[in-house]
C-alpha positions as CSV (number, residue, x, y, z in Angstrom):
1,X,0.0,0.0,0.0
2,X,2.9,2.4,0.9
3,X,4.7,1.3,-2.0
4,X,1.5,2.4,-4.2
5,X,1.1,5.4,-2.7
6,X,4.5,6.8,-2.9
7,X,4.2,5.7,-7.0
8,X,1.2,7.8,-6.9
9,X,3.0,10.6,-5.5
10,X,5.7,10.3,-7.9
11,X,3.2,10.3,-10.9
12,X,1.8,13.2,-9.8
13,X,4.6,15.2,-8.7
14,X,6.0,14.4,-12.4
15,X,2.9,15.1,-14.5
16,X,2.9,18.3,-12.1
17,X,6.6,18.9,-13.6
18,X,5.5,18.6,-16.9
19,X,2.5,20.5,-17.2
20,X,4.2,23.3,-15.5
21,X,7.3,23.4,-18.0
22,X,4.7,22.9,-21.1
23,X,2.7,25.9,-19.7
24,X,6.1,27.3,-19.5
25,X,7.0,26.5,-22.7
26,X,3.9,28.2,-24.6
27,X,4.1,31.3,-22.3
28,X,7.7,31.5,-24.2
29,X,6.6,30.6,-27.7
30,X,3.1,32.4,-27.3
31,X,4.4,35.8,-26.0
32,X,3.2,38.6,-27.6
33,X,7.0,41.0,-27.5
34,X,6.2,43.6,-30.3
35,X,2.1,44.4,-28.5
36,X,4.0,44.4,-25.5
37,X,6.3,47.0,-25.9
38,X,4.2,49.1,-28.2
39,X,1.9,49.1,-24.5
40,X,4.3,49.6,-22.4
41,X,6.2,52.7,-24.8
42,X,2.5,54.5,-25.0
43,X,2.0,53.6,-21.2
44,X,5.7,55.5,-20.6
45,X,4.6,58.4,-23.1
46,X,1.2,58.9,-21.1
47,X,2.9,58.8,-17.2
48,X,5.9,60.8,-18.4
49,X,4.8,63.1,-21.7
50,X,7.6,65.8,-21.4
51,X,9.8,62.6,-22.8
52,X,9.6,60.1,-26.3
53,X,10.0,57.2,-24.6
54,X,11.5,53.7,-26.6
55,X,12.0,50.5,-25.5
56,X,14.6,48.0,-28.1
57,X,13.3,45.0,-26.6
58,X,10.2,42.6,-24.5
59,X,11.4,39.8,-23.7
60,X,9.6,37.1,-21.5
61,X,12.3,34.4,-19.8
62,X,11.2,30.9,-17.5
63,X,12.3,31.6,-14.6
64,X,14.2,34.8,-15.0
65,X,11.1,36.8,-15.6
66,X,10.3,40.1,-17.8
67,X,12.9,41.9,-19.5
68,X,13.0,44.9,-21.1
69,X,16.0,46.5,-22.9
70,X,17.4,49.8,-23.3
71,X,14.6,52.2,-22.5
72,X,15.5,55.7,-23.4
73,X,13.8,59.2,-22.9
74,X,14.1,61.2,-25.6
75,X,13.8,64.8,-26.3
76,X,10.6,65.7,-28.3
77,X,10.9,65.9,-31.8
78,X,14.2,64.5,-33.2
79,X,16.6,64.2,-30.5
80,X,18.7,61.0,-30.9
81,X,20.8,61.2,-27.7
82,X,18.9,59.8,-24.9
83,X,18.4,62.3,-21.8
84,X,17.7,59.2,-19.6
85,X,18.5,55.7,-20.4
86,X,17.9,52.8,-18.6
87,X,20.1,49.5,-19.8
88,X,17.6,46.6,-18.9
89,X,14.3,46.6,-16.1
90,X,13.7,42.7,-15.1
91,X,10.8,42.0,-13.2
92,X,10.5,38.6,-11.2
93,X,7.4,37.5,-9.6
94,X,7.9,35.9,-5.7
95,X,5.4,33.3,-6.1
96,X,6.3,31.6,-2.6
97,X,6.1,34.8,-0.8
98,X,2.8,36.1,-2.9
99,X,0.8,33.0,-1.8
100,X,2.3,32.8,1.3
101,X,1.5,37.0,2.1
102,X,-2.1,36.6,-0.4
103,X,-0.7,39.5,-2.1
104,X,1.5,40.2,-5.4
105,X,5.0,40.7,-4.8
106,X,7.8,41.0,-7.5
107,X,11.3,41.3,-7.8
108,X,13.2,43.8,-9.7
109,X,16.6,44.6,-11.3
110,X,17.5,47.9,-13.2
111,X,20.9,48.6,-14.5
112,X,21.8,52.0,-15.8
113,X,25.5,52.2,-16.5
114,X,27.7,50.6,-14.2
115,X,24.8,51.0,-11.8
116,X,21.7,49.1,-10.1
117,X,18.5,49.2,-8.5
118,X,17.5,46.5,-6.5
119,X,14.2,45.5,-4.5
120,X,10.6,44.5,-4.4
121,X,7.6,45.5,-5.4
122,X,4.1,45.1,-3.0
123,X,0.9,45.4,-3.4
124,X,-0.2,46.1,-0.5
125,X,-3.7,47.0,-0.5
126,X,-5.5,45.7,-4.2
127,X,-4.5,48.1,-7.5
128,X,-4.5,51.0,-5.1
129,X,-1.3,51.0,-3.0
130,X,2.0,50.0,-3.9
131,X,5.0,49.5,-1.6
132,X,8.5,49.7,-2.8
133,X,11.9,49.0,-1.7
134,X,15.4,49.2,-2.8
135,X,19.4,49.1,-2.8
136,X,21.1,51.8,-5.1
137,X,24.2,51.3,-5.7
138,X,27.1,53.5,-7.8
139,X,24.4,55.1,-10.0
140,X,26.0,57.4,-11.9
141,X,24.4,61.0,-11.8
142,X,26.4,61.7,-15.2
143,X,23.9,58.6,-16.8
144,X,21.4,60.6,-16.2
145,X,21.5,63.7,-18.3
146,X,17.8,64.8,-17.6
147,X,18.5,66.0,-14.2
148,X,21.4,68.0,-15.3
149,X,19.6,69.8,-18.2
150,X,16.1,70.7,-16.1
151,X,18.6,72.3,-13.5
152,X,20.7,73.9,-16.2
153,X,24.4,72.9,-14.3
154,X,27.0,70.2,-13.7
155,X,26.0,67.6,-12.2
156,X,28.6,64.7,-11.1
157,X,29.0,61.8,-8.4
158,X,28.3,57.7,-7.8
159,X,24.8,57.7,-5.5
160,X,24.5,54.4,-2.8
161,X,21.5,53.5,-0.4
162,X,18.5,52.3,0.4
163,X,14.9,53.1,0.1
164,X,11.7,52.9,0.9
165,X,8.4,54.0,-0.6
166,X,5.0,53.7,-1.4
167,X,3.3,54.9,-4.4
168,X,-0.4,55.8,-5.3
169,X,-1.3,54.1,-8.6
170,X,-4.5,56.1,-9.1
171,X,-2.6,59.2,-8.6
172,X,0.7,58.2,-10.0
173,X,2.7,59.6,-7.2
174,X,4.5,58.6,-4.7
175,X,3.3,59.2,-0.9
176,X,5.6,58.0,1.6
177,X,9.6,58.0,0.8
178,X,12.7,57.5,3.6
179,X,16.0,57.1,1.7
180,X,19.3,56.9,3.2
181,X,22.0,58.0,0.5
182,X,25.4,58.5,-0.2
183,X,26.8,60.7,-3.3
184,X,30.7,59.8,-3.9
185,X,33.2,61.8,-5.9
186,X,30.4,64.8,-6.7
187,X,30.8,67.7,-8.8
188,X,28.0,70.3,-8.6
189,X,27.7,73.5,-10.8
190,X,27.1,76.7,-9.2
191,X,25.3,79.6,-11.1
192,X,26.5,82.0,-8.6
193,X,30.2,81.6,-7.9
194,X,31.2,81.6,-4.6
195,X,34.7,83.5,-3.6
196,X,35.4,82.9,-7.2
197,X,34.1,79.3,-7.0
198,X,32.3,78.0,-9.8
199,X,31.5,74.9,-8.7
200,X,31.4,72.4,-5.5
201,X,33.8,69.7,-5.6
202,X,32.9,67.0,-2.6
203,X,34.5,63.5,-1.6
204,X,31.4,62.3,-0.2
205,X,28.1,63.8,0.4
206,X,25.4,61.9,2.9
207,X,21.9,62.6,3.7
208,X,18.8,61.2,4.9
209,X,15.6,61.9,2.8
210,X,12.2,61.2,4.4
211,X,8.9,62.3,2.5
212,X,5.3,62.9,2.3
213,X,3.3,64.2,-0.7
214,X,5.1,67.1,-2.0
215,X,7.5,67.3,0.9
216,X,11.1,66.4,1.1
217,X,12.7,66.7,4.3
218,X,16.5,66.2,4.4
219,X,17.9,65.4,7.5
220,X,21.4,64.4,8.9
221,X,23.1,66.0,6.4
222,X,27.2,66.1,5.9
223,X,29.5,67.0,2.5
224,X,33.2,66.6,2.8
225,X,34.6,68.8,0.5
226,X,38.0,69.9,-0.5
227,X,36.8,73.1,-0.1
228,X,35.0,73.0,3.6
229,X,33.6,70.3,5.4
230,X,29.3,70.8,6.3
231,X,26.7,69.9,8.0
232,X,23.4,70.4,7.0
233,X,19.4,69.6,6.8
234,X,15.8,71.1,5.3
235,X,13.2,71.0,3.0
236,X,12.4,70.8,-0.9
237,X,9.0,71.5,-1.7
238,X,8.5,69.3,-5.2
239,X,6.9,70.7,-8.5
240,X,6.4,69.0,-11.5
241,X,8.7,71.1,-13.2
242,X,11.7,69.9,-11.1
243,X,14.0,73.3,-12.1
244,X,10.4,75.1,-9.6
245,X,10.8,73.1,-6.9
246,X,11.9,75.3,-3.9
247,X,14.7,74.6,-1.6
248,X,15.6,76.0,1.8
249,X,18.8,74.3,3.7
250,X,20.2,75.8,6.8
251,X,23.6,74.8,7.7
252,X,26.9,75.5,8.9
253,X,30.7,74.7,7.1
254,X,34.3,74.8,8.5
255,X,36.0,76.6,5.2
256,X,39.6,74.6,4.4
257,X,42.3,76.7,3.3
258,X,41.5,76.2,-0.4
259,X,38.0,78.1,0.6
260,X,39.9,80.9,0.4
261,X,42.5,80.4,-3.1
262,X,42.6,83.3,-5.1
263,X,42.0,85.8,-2.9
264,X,44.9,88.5,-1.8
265,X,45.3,88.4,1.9
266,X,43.7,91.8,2.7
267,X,43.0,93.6,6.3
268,X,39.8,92.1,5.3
269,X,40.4,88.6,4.8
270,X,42.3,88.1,7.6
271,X,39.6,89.4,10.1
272,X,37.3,87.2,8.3
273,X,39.5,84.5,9.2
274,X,40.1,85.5,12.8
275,X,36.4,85.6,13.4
276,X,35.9,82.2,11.8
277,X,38.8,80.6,13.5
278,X,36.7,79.1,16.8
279,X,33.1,79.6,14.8
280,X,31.8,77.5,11.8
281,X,30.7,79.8,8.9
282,X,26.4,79.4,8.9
283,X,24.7,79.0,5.6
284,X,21.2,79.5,4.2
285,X,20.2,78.2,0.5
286,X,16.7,78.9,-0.3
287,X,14.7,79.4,-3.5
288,X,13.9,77.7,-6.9
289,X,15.8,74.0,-7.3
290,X,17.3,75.5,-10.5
291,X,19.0,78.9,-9.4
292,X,18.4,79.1,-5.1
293,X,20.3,82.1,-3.4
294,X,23.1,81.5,-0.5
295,X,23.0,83.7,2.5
296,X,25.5,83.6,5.2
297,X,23.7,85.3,7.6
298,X,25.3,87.6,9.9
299,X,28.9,86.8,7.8
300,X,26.9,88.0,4.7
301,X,28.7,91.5,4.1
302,X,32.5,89.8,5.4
303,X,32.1,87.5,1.9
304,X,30.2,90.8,0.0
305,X,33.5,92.2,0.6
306,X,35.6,89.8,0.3
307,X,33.5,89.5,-3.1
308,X,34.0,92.6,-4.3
309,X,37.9,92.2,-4.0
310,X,37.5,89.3,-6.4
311,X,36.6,91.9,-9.2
C-alpha cells in the first residue's frame, strides 16, 4: 500500500513537472514582444509626456522573468541622444512569498550604466497601493542627463542606499519616501560663484531623505569637501517642473584653506578668518531647485566684501 502510494506521488509530482514546464514552454513561444512594448512605450509616453520614450526589446524568460532593454527618454521631436536611459528593467514575480502573504509581490533589477537598482515590489492594498523597496548602488548622476539639463548645471558623483516607498497608482505619485543615500566623488555647478568658486567639488556627500506628498525633508546631512567640510538639513517642496521646486537648507561649514584660493590676503580677509577661527561659517540656501540664493547670515557682508575684491 505504501509502495503504491509513494508511486502515486511520484506520478503526480511528475505530471505536475511537466504540465508546468509545457505551460512554461507556450508562455515563451506564445508571447506577444512587439504588442508588449508598443503598451508599455505608450503607457511610458502617457505617465511621463515631457519625454519620447522607446523600448529596443520585451522579452519574457522561464524563470528569469520580464525583460526589457534599453529604455530611453528622448527629447521631443528628433533628439537621438537619450536624456535618460535605462540599460535593462527585469521584473520577477515571488510566487512563494505572494501566496504565502495573499498578495503580489515582485522582484526587480534595473541597470543604468555601471549602476543598479534593486528591491521588491508590493501590493499592498489591491491596484491602489503599492509598496516599494530598494538598494542603489554606484548610480552614476552623469547617466542621467535629464537631471542636469532641467537644472541647467554640472551635475557629477556615484549615489549608494536604500529606500523605501509607497506609491499611489491612481494618482501616479509617490506618498511615503525614507532614503538613506550616499553621493561619492560629486561635482556640482554653481550659477553663482562663490569666492570665485564655480562649482562644488565633494569626496562624499550623505543625507537622509524622508517624505510625504510634495514634501522632502532632508535630514542628517554632511558634504566633505576639498573646499569646507558641512553639515546640514531642510526641505524641498517638489513641482512637476523639477528646475520650480523650492529649496531651503540651513547649515553651517568649517571653510579649508582652499575656501579661500585666489583671494589676496587683505585687512579684510584676515579678520574674516580670525572671526571664523573658533566659529563654523552658517549657511542658508533657499529658493527655486534650478537657481536658489546663499545667505551667510550675519557673515553675509564679510564675503560681499571679500567678493568685491575678487573683481
Amino acid at each position: 500500500m505504501l509502495r503504491k502510494a509513494l508511486g502515486w506521488v511520484g506520478r503526480s509530482v511528475g505530471y505536475l513537472l511537466y504540465a508546468l514546464g509545457l505551460i512554461g514552454l507556450l508562455l515563451w513561444l506564445l508571447f506577444p514582444q512587439e504588442a508588449v512594448r508598443r503598451y508599455l512605450e505608450a503607457s511610458l509616453n502617457r505617465v511621463s509626456p515631457t519625454l519620447r520614450w522607446q523600448i529596443e526589446g520585451v522579452a519574457l524568460e522561464i524563470p528569469e522573468g520580464l525583460t526589457l532593454r534599453a529604455i530611453g527618454g528622448y527629447e521631443k521631436g528628433e533628439g537621438k541622444i537619450p536624456l535618460l536611459r535605462i540599460n535593462s528593467l527585469t521584473l520577477r514575480p515571488n510566487i512563494a512569498e505572494s501566496l504565502q502573504a495573499g498578495r503580489p509581490q515582485v522582484g526587480y533589477w534595473l541597470t543604468a550604466g555601471k549602476g543598479t537598482v534593486a528591491g521588491i515590489v508590493r501590493m499592498t492594498d489591491w491596484q491602489k497601493v503599492l509598496q516599494v523597496e530598494g538598494t542603489v548602488q554606484d548610480s552614476q548622476l552623469t547617466d542621467f542627463p535629464l537631471l542636469s539639463r532641467q537644472l541647467g548645471r554640472t551635475l557629477q558623483g556615484s549615489i549608494s542606499g536604500t529606500f523605501t516607498g509607497t506609491i499611489l497608482l491612481a494618482k501616479g505619485e509617490m506618498a511615503e519616501l525614507e532614503a538613506r543615500l550616499k553621493v561619492a566623488n560629486g561635482r556640482l555647478g554653481l550659477k553663482r560663484p562663490i569666492l570665485g568658486h564655480t562649482e562644488l567639488p565633494f569626496s562624499q556627500g550623505t543625507f537622509t531623505l524622508r517624505g510625504h506628498g510634495d514634501k522632502l525633508e532632508l535630514a542628517q546631512g554632511r558634504v566633505e569637501s576639498e573646499l569646507f567640510g558641512g553639515q546640514f538639513s531642510g526641505t524641498i517642496t517638489m513641482h512637476r517642473d523639477l528646475a520650480l521646486s523650492q529649496l531651503d537648507l540651513k547649515g553651517t561649514m568649517q571653510p579649508k584653506t582652499k575656501f579661500f584660493k585666489g583671494l589676496d590676503n587683505t585687512v579684510a580677509l584676515q579678520a574674516f578668518r580670525v572671526q571664523l577661527k573658533d566659529n563654523s561659517l552658517p549657511f542658508r540656501v533657499s529658493g527655486d531647485l534650478s537657481n536658489p540664493g546663499i545667505h551667510f547670515e550675519e557673515y553675509s557682508m564679510h564675503v560681499q566684501t571679500l567678493e568685491k575684491e575678487l573683481k
